[in-house]
Structures are given as structure tokens and as C-alpha cells.
N, C-alpha and C positions, 0 to 999 in steps of 0.2 A: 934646419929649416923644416917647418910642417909641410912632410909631404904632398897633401895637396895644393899649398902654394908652391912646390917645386914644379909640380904638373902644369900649373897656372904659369909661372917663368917660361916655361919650356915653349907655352902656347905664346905668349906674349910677344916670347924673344924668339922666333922661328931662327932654325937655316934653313929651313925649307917648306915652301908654301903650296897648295893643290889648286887650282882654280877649277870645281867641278860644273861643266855649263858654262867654258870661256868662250868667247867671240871676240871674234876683232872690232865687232857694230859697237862705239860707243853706245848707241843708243840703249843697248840690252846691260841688265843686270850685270853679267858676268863680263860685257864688253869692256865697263866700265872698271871694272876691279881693273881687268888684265891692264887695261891702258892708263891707270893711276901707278900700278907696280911699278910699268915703265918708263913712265913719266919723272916719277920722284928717284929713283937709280935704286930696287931694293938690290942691298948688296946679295942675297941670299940666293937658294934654287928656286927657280919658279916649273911649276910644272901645267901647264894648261891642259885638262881633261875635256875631250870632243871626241862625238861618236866619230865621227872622218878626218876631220881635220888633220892634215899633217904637223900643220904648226898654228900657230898663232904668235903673230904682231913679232914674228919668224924667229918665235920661241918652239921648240919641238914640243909637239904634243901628243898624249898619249888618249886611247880611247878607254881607258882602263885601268887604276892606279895600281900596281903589282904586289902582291905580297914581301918580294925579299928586296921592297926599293921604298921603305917607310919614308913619309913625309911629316913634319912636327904638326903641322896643321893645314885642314883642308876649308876650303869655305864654299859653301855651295848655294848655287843660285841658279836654280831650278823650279818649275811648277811642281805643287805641292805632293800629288799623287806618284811624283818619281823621286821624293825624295827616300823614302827608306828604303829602297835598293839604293840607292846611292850611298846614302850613311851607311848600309851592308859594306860596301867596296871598301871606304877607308876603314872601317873597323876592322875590315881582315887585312888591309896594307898595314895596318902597325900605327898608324896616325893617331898623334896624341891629343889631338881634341879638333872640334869642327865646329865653324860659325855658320848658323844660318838665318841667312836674308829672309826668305818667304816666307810671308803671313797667310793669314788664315787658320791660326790655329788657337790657343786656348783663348785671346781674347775677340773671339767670334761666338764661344760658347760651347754646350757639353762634347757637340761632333767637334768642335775646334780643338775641343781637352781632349779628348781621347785619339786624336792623331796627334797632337805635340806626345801626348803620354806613350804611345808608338817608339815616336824616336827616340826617347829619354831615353826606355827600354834596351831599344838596339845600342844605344852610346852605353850603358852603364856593361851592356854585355859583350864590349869589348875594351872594358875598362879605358873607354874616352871620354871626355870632357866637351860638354855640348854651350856653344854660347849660343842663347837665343832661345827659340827661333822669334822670328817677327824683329830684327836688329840690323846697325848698319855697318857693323864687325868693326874693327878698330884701327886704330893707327899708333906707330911707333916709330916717331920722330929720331929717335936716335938709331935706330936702321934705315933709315928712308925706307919705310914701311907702312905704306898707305894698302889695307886688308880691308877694303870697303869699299861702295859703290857710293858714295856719297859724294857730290859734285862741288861740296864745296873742296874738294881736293882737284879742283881743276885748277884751283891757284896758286902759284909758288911764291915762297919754297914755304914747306910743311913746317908750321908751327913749331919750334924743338927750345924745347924748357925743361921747371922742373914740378909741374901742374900734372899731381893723375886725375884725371877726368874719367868717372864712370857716370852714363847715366842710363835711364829708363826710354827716354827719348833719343831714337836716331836723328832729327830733323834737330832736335837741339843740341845736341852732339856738333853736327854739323854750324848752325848757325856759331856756337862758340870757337870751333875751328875759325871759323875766315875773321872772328872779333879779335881772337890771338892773335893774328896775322895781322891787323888792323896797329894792334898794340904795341908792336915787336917783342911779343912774348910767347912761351908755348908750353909744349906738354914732355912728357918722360911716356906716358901712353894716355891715350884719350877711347875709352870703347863704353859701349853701349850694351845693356844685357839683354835687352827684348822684354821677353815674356819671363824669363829667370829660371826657364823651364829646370836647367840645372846650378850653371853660373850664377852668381845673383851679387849683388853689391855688395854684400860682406865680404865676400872671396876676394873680387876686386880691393877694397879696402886695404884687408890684412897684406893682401898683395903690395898694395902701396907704402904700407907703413915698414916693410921688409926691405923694397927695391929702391938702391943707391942713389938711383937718379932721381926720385920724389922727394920732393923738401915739402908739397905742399896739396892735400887732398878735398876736390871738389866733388858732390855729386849733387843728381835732380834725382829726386826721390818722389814716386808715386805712391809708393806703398812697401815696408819692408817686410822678409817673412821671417826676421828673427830679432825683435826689437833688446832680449838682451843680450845676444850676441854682438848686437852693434853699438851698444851700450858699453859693454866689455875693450871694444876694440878702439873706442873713442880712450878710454884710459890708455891703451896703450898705445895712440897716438901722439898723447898727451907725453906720456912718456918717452916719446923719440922725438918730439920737439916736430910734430909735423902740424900744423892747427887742419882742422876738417872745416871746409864751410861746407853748407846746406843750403838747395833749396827744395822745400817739401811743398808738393802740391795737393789741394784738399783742405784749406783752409775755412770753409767755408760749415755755417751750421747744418746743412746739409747733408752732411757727414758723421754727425757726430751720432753717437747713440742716446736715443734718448730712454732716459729711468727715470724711477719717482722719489729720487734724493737731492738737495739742495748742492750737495757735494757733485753730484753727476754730472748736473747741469752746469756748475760752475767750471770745470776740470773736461770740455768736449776733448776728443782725441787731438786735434792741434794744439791745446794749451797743454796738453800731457806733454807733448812732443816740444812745447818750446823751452819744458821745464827742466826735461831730460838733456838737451843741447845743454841749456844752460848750465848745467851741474857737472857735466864733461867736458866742458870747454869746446863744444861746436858752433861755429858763427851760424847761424842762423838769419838767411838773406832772405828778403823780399824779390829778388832780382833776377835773372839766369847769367845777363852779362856782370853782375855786380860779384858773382864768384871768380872772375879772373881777375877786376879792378882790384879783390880785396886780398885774393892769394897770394899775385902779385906781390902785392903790399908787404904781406908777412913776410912772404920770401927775403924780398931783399931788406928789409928792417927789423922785423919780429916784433914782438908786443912792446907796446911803450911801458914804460916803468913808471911811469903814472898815468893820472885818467885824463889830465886836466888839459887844453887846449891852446895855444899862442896861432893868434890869427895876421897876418899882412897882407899887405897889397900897394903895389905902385898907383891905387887910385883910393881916393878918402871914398866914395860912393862906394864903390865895390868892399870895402874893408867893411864898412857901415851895414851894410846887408845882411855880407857873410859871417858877422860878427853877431849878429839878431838870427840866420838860419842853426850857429851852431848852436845856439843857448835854446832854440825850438827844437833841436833834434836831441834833447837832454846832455847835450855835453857839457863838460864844466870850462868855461874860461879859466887860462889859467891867471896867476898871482906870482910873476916875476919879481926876483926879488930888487931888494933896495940898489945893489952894487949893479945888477943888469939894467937898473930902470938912471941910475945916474950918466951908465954909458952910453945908453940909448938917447937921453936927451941933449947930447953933446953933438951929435948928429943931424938933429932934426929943429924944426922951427918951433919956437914955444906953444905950449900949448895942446901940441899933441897927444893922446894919450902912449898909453904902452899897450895895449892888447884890449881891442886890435887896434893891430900897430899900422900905420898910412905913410910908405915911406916914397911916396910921389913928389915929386913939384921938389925936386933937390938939386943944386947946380949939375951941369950936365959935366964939369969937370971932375967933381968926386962923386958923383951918381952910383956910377957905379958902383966904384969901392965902398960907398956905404951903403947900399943893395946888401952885399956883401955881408960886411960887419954885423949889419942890424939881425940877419939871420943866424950867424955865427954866436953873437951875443945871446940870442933867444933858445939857441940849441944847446948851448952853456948852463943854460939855469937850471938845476933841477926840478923847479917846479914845474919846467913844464916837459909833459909827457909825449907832446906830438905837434905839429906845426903844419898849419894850411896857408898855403902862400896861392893867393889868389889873384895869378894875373890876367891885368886887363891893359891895355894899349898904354904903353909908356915908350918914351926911347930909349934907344939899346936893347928892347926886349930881347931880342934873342939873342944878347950877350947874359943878359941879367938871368934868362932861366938855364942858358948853358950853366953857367957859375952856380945858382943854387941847388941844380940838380948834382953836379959833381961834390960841392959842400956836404949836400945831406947823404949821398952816397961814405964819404970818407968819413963823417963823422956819425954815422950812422945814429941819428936823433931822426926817429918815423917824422917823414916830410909828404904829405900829400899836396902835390903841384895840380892845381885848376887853370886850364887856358881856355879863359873865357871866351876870349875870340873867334871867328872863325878862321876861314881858311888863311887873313893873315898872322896868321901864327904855326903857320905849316912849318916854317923850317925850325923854330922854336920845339915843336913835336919833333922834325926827323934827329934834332940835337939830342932830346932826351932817348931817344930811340937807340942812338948809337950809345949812347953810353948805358944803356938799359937801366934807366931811371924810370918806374911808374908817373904815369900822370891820369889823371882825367879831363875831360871835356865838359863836363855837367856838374853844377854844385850839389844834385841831387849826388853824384855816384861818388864825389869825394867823402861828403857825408856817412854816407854808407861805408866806406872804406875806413872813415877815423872812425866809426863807431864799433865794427866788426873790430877793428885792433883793440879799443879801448876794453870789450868787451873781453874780450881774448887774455889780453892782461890781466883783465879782475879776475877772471876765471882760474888761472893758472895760479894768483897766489891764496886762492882757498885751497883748504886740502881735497886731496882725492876723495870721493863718496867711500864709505866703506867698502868694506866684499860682502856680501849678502850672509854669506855661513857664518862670518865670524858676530855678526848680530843677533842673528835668530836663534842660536844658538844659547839662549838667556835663559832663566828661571822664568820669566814673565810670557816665552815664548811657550815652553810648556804648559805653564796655569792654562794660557787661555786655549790651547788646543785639549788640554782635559775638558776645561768647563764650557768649550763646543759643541763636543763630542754628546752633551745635554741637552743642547735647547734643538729646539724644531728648528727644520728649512722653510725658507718662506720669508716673511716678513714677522721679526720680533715684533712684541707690546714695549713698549717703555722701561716694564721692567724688567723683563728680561736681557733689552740689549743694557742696562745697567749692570747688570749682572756681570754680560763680557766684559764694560770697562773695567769693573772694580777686578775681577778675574785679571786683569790688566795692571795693575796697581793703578788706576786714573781714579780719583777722587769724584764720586756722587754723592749726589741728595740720597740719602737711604730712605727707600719708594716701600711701601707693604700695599698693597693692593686691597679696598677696603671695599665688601663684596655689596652694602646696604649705608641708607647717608646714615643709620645709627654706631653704623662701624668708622665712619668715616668722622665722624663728632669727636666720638671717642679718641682716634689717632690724635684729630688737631688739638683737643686738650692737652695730651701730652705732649705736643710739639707747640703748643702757644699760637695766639692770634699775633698777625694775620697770619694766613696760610694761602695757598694755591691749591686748585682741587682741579684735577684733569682725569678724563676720561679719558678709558681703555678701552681699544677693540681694535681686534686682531688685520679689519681689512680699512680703518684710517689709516692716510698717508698723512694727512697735513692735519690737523688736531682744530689749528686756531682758523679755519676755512669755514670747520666745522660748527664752529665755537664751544670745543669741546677745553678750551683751557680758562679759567675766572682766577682772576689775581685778585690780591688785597681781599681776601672774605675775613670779618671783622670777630663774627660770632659765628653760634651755632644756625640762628635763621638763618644768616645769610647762607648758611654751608648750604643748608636744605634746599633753597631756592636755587643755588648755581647748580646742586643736584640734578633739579628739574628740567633746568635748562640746559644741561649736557643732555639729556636727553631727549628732549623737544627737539636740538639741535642738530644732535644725530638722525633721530628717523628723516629728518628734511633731507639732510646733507646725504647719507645713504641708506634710501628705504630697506628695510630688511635686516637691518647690521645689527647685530648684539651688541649691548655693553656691558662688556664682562668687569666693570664697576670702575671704580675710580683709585686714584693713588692722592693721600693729599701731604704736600711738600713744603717745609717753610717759605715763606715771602720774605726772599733774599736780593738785596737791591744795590749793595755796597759793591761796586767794580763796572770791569766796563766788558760786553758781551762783546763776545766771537762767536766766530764757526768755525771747529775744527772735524775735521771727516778723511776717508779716505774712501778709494773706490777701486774695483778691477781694472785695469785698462788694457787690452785685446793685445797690445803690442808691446808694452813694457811691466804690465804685472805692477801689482801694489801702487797705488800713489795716495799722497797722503795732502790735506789740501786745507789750509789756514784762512780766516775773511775776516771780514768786519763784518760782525753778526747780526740777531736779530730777521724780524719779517721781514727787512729791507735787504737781506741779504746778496739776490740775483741783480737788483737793479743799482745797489753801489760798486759791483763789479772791484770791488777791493781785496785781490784775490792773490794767493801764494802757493804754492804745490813743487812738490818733489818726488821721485819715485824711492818709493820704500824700500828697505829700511834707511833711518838717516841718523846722525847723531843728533844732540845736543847743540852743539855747536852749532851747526847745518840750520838745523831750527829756527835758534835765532836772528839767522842771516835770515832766514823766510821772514818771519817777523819783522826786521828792520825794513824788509824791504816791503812793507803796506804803508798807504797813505796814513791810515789810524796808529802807524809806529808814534810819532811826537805826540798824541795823544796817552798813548800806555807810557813813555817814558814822561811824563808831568808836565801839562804847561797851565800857566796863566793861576798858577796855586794850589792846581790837581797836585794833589801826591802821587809818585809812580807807583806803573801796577805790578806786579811779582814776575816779570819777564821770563825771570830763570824759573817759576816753578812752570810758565806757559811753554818754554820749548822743550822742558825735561817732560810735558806733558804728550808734548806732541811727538817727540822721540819715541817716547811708548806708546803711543797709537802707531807708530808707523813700525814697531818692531811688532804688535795685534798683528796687524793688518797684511806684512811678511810671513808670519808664522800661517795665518789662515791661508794665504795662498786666494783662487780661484775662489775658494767654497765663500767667502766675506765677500758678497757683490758690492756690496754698499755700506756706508754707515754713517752718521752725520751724529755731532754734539752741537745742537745749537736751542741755546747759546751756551758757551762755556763762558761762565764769568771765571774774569780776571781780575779779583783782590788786591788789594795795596802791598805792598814790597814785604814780602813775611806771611801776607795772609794767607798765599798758593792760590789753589783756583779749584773750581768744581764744575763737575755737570752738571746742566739743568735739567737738559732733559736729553731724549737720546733716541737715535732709533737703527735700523740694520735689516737687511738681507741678508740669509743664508743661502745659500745654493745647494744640493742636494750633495753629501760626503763623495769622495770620488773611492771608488770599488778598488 
């Protein structure tokens, strides 16, 4: 085991707890820990730390934790100017790590960072383990081990499952506590890291993916400070069959960074982030309670082995609905087969369909027995991957979701149970409760639950993303770090960032830059009418703003005339700018435009980003990305999944476009794009045409940031 998640067990799983600043006054910080300890029965030592105190809640108490009387963990809930004497005391008692409650520190700002950086200090120089500060310390259901001041632990009994819960938020920490509770489900540990001064979500993580009791890891995520560590650890979650959901906050444009690449704009930090889930197999929730409805989920079913959907209900209206919410929330109904749909209609009144299935208004003497069957029958089929039985007021209900719930339990075919109803359907709930069958209450959160599975399952049978080294490590990785090592930082001309691609092995327009329109005459002769004539200067971003790009030029006048007008167009567009001349390039029209690009991104390094091209690029919002490096393979799954895929693969008489030469294209930009690292801020091909099946593809045009070499 990695020694610092041995450290992290030790803190987790205490025998022995400090409470530094305990009181007996619920009301206070420290009141409250001491009185959840004993509330919930921790079976452990507790030691309450008080200037006078003899005891506390008539636990003996000490004013001073000892040196030759270590304790595994102390948690301290104190004003903030006593706390580092305090962390003094446990560092010299032997304590293997310390939570601490009190804020005011790094997110109040620079005085706020430089007293959290105080205690780091003291923690690392007595080789402890600091969670927090600004946090609401944890809880450990399978010790009765409530280490927090958090009041949603005033209600019994403590959540105890197999959900680790780390998040950023103590108050949501908490509200997920008492939803668990709500659910009859729970945690293996549920804890909060603060500020992350030391702990941070990865720790916790790698923690979970080690520890026996977690089958299943949720966190709320503000901000991470190691995006491919956690990137790393998502694979190896994947690999012990544990699924991660997420919920990330900071969704909003507001966030994002803004540059002057189409690729930039298109790829802000959350769409980086949904791409990265997506490719490691992270659920990715819109929700905070929807990460226990979904965990849950996996828990006791695991990914469905197909994507596609089987809807019921003991009400034709309700089946009707949720049969119309699942095909709006992209899921696939599913296509039972011939033998399930012949047994199905032996059951029911004519006329019915099969999915969704309406198995209401049935004699009340075989009602239920074929309740029954008809789910049994549908959990039978292979084609379908998962089952939403959506009830609404029938009789026998709560014989009929007892029965289903134990059905979908034993035959383990993912069953998301909806009880529409309200409170009459309480004891329907306490039924599923005891036999710890998930359900939801809202068609919104079933939703969410069959789609996080559905998604989980496609996830798991793609393969793993590469390993970074064993990619970059290519011939094509080298080229283009030699022929960077040439051009200037800043922003490339056109032809220069051709230069990187073809350095690249990616296929360009071969551009010569043609200093006078009598040089530029000349080139298009040799390359044949029409031609393209675009201006060059070093501080354009957008070219056709400018109107520095003229397509279709016929002859030689015409060259001279778009000449002119690149440069009329220029001084408007920006006064002062040189044109260091023009590049003139065949008028090539056979295929169908992309955008393909990659960019830095702060948190996961390299990503590489696919579109349906063109000036309309931003506003079709037809967008693909992945963090680099990727394969081939990979690629194409990006590909499939644009709305302009059935356009590249042929319709309506179109011939298809060379698919395979567009992701082995894109595989090599994203192996560029690994290999430059940081120093390649930006870079966009737009458009890359894509030729008919044989033809390949090329850049049209091209552009790139450099950043300055790193020393």
C-alpha cells in the first residue's frame, strides 16, 4: 500500500480521537463533535482536550495532549490565532494527522494563505497529515465515527454503506448525510477537505479505490490541483470496478479562459472537463443528491450491458410520459425481442404496445402474478439494458413494488423504481428500504440515474486512453519538437504554423509566401486558376474579419485587385499592421470542412478538439475533444459522435468522406500537441477538408501560439 494512503487509513480509521477545544455546550464547535462521538457509540479512545476541564460529557479530560500517549488523530476547534500552538501539542504527541474546522484562512485571501501556510508548515514538520483547514472533518460509519461538528449528525443512526464521499463543501457534505439517511443507504467514509491546504481529493480518492468497504466514489469538486493525477486515478478506478461520479462546480462562461482561437472558445475549462470524465469513465452529474441516487444504482446493479431502455407502469398515462421523458433525455428505447413480445401479449389486453409497456387495468386475481412475469419477461431479453418501472397508484402497490424490487435485486437486470406518489406510497418506500433496493421519487432523478449507468457502461467497453509516454514517444513527437525549437513565440503566420503541421506528418496546402502581387502572379500560374490569395501579418487573428482571405480569383487582374483589397482591408481592420505579403493556395472545394485544433488546458494539459468547420464554427456548437494524446481509434469515436458524422459517412448520394484518414489525422495532432507540452497554447486547422474515401484530407489554413521555451 502507498505509504501515504497508509497514513490516510490510519487517519480515517482512528483508535483514538483528540477533541482539541471540547465542551460539553452543544452549541460550541467542539461541543458538538464531543456530543455526536457519543451519541453515535464511537467504539474507540476519545480524549477531550480543555484548559480545566476535568472531564467532558464524563469522558476524562486532559489539558494537554502528552507526548508518550499518541493519539491517531486530533481535530481542533478553536479560534484561529490559537490554533498553531495547538497543532504544536499534537505534533509533538505523536498524532498522525489533524482536522481542522476554523476558517479564515486561505480562502479569505493573501493574510488568510499565509496563516493556513503557518500550519501546513507545523503539520509537515511533524510529519502529520493536515485535513482542512476551513472543513467539517469526517465521518466513519463503520466505526460509529461521527469527527465533525456537523448537525446533520444529530440524526440516527449514521448513514453506513459502501459510498466514499469526499467533497469541497462541508454544508454539502452534510446535506448528503441526512439524503443517505433519507434513502436507507450510506457511506464507508463521507469527509470534506476544506481548503486542501494538505489533503486534497486525490488522496481521499486513491484512498477509496484501496479501501475494502468502498464499491462506490462520489465527490463535489470546486477545483482540482492535480488534474492528471486525477485523471490517472480515474483509470485505476476503472480498474477495481469502482465507477466515480462527479459533481463539478463552475460550469458557467464565466470561468472559462478567454484566447483568440476558435479551438479555445469552443473547449472552455468545463467542456475540457466533461471530456476528460467522459474518456475515464466518470459519471458526470448535474445534481449533488443525484450522486447517491446513482452510486446507489451501480452499487447494487453495475453498468447495464446494454444502452437501450424497457419502460412500465401500472398506469397507461404515466408509461405515456415517461416513455416520451426517456427518448428527450437521449436514451434509447429498447427493441424486445419476438419470443419476449409474444409472452408479453398473452398477458395483456390487445393492442398494447411492448415498450413502454402499460401493465395496469389487469384482473385483480392475476394482477399481480403478471406484475410479475411482465418484468421478469423484460429483464430476460437481452436487448434490453436496464428497466424503469414507473409507479403510479394501482392496487396491491405495495405488494407489486415489494416483488419487483426483490426480482430486480436477484436477477440483477439494472431496475430504476419511480414512486410517483406521495406519501401514499410510504410503506412501498419502507419495503424497498429494508431490502435495500434503490428507488427514486422524481422522474427527473431516475433519469439521471439510467443515464449515469448507461453512460458508465459505454464507457467501460471502450478501451483505456493510452498512457501519455508510450504515445509521445513517436518519431512525429520528435519532428515537431525539433521544428519548434525554429519558429518564434507568439503568434505563427499561416505559414509557419504549416510548417509545425506538416513537421507533424498532417497534410497542407504547400503555402510560399509571395512578397509583391508580381510574385504572387507568378506562383498562381504555376499552381493554375482559380486560386486563393490570403494575407499575412503577424498580429491578425481572424484573417476573413479582416477580409484579408479572396477565394475563386480567376486570372491575373483579378489577383492584383484582391491584392489591393487585402490591403485596404487591413489598414481598416488594424491601423498600423504590416503585410508581410501574401501566400496564394489552390481553390480546393471537393469535401466537407472541419475544425480541428488543440489547446493547453490549466488542469489537464493537452486537449485536442474536432467541429464542424467553417466561419460558423462557434455558433453550430458541433463540438468533440479529448485530452491528448489519443489514438486512432479514440478519434473516430470523437467523430461518430458529431451531429455532421451521417453527413462524412454519405447520405442522400454524397459519397463518404475518408473518415480514417480524419482520425489518423487527428491522432497526430493530438500526439503535436502532447509532445509541445505547455509551450503550444493554441492551434486551430480550420478548415480541414475532408475528401471522399481514398482522397485523405488537408489543411487549409492554419494558425498557433507559442509560448516562450521553458528554461
Amino acid at each position: 500500500m502507498n505509504p501515504a494512503v497508509s497514513t490516510l487509513r490510519a487517519i480515517l480509521n482512528p483508535r483514538s480521537v483528540a477533541v482539541i477545544g471540547a465542551s460539553g455546550d452543544p452549541a460550541k464547535f467542539g461541543g458538538r463533535v464531543m456530543h455526536f462521538l457519543v451519541k453515535h457509540g464511537y467504539r474507540g479512545r476519545i480524549v477531550p482536550v480543555h484548559p480545566s476541564a476535568t472531564a467532558v460529557l464524563g469522558i476524562p479530560a486532559v489539558s494537554k495532549l502528552a507526548a508518550g500517549d499518541p493519539v491517531d488523530v486530533c481535530i481542533l476547534a478553536l479560534p484561529a490565532a490559537h490554533l498553531p500552538a495547538a497543532l504544536e501539542d499534537c505534533g509533538r504527541a505523536g498524532a498522525r494527522g489533524a482536522v481542522v474546522i476554523t476558517a479564515d484562512f486561505a480562502e479569505t485571501g493573501a493574510a488568510g494563505a499565509a496563516r493556513q501556510d503557518e500550519l501546513l508548515q507545523i503539520a509537515r514538520s511533524h510529519g502529520m497529515r493536515l485535513i482542512g483547514p476551513n472543513c467539517l472533518g469526517f465521518i466513519n460509519p463503520q466505526l460509529q465515527l461521527a469527527l465533525t461538528s456537523s448537525v446533520a449528525l444529530a440524526v440516527e443512526p449514521m448513514p453506513r454503506g459502501a459510498i466514499g464521499l469526499a467533497s469541497q463543501s462541508g454544508s454539502l457534505m452534510a446535506s448528503l448525510i441526512s439524503h443517505a439517511q433519507d434513502l436507507g443507504t450510506g457511506f464507508s467514509v463521507a469527509a470534506t477537505v476544506g481548503n486542501q491546504a494538505d489533503v486534497e481529493l486525490c488522496d481521499l480518492v486513491e484512498y477509496f479505490i484501496e479501501d475494502e468497504n468502498t464499491r462506490a466514489i462520489c465527490l463535489y469538486i470546486e477545483g482540482l490541483k492535480n488534474g492528471a493525477r486525477f485523471l490517472e486515478l480515474a483509470q485505476r478506478a476503472r480498474a477495481a470496478g469502482k465507477p466515480i461520479l462527479a459533481v463539478k462546480a463552475g460550469r458557467s462562461a464565466a470561468g472559462q479562459q478567454v484566447t483568440q482561437s476558435h479551438t479555445a472558445s469552443l473547449s472552455g475549462s468545463y467542456a475540457v472537463w466533461e471530456a476528460a470524465c467522459r474518456d475515464h469513465a466518470v459519471c458526470l452529474l448535474d445534481d449533488p443528491e443525484a450522486l447517491i441516487y446513482c452510486a446507489d444504482f451501480l452499487i447494487r446493479f453495475g453498468a447495464p450491458a446494454a444502452s437501450s431502455i424497457a419502460v412500465m407502469s401500472p398506469s397507461g398515462g404515466t408509461v405515456a410520459v415517461t416513455g416520451d421523458r426517456v427518448v428527450a433525455a437521449g436514451l434509447a428505447l429498447a427493441e424486445p425481442g419476438a419470443a419476449t413480445a409474444a409472452e408479453l401479449q398473452k398477458l395483456l389486453p390487445p393492442g398494447r404496445t411492448i415498450n413502454p409497456l402499460d401493465v395496469g387495468g389487469l384482473p385483480r386475481a392475476s394482477g399481480l402474478d403478471s406484475a410479475l412475469t411482465a418484468y421478469e419477461l423484460l429483464a430476460k431479453d437481452p436487448a434490453v439494458g436496464a428497466i424503469l418501472i414507473a409507479v403510479a397508484t394501482t392496487p396491491q402497490l405495495e405488494d407489486k413494488v415489494r416483488q419487483w424490487g426483490r426480482a430486480a435485486l436477484a436477477g440483477n437486470k439494472p431496475t430504476a423504481i419511480l414512486l410517483t406518489p406521495g406519501a401514499l406510497v410510504n410503506g412501498a418506500r419502507d419495503a424497498l428500504k429494508e431490502i435495500h433496493c434503490p428507488y427514486t421519487n422524481r422522474l427527473d432523478d431516475a433519469l439521471r440515474v439510467l443515464r449515469s449507468a448507461v453512460d458508465y457502461g459505454e464507457a467501460l467497453r471502450n478501451p483505456l486512453p493510452p498512457a501519455s509516454s508510450s504515445t509521445i514517444s513517436s518519431s512525429i513527437a520528435a519532428a515537431v519538437l525539433a521544428h519548434a525549437a525554429t519558429l518564434p513565440d507568439g503568434r505563427l503566420t499561416e505559414p509557419e504554423a504549416k510548417t509545425l503541421l506538416r513537421a507533424g506528418a498532417i497534410h497542407t496546402t504547400d503555402d510560399v509566401l509571395a512578397a509583391t502581387p508580381a510574385a504572387a502572379i507568378e506562383q498562381a500560374q504555376g499552381i493554375g486558376y482559380p486560386v486563393v490569395l490570403k494575407g499575412v501579418c503577424r498580429d491578425l487573428v481572424h484573417k476573413s474579419e479582416a477580409g484579408a482571405v479572396k477565394l475563386n480569383i480567376a486570372d491575373a487582374d483579378a489577383l492584383r485587385a484582391a491584392w489591393r483589397e487585402i490591403e485596404t482591408g487591413l489598414a481598416a481592420h488594424l491601423p498600423g499592421a504590416t503585410l508581410a505579403g501574401c501566400v496564394v493556395q489552390p481553390m480546393i472545394c471537393d469535401g466537407t470542412e472541419l475544425i480541428v485544433g488543440c489547446r493547453w488546458d490549466a488542469q489537464f494539459g493537452p486537449v485536442v478538439i474536432i467541429g464542424s468547420g467553417g466561419v460558423l464554427v462557434e455558433i453550430l456548437d458541433d463540438v468533440q475533444m479529448a485530452v491528448a494524446p489519443i489514438s486512432s481509434a479514440h478519434a473516430h469515436r470523437l467523430i461518430t459522435g458529431l451531429r455532421i458524422a451521417p453527413v462524412l459517412a454519405g447520405v442522400r448520394g454524397r459519397p463518404a468522406a475518408d473518415v480514417a484518414a480524419l482520425a489518423d489525422t487527428i491522432a497526430k495532432l493530438s500526439v503535436l500537441a502532447a509532445a509541445l507540452g505547455p509551450r503550444l497554447l493554441e492551434l486551430d486547422i480550420n478548415p480541414l477538408l475532408v475528401r471522399d474515401t481514398g482522397a485523405g484530407v488537408i489543411a487549409l489554413d492554419a494558425r498557433a501560439t507559442l509560448m516562450a521555451s521553458a528554461t
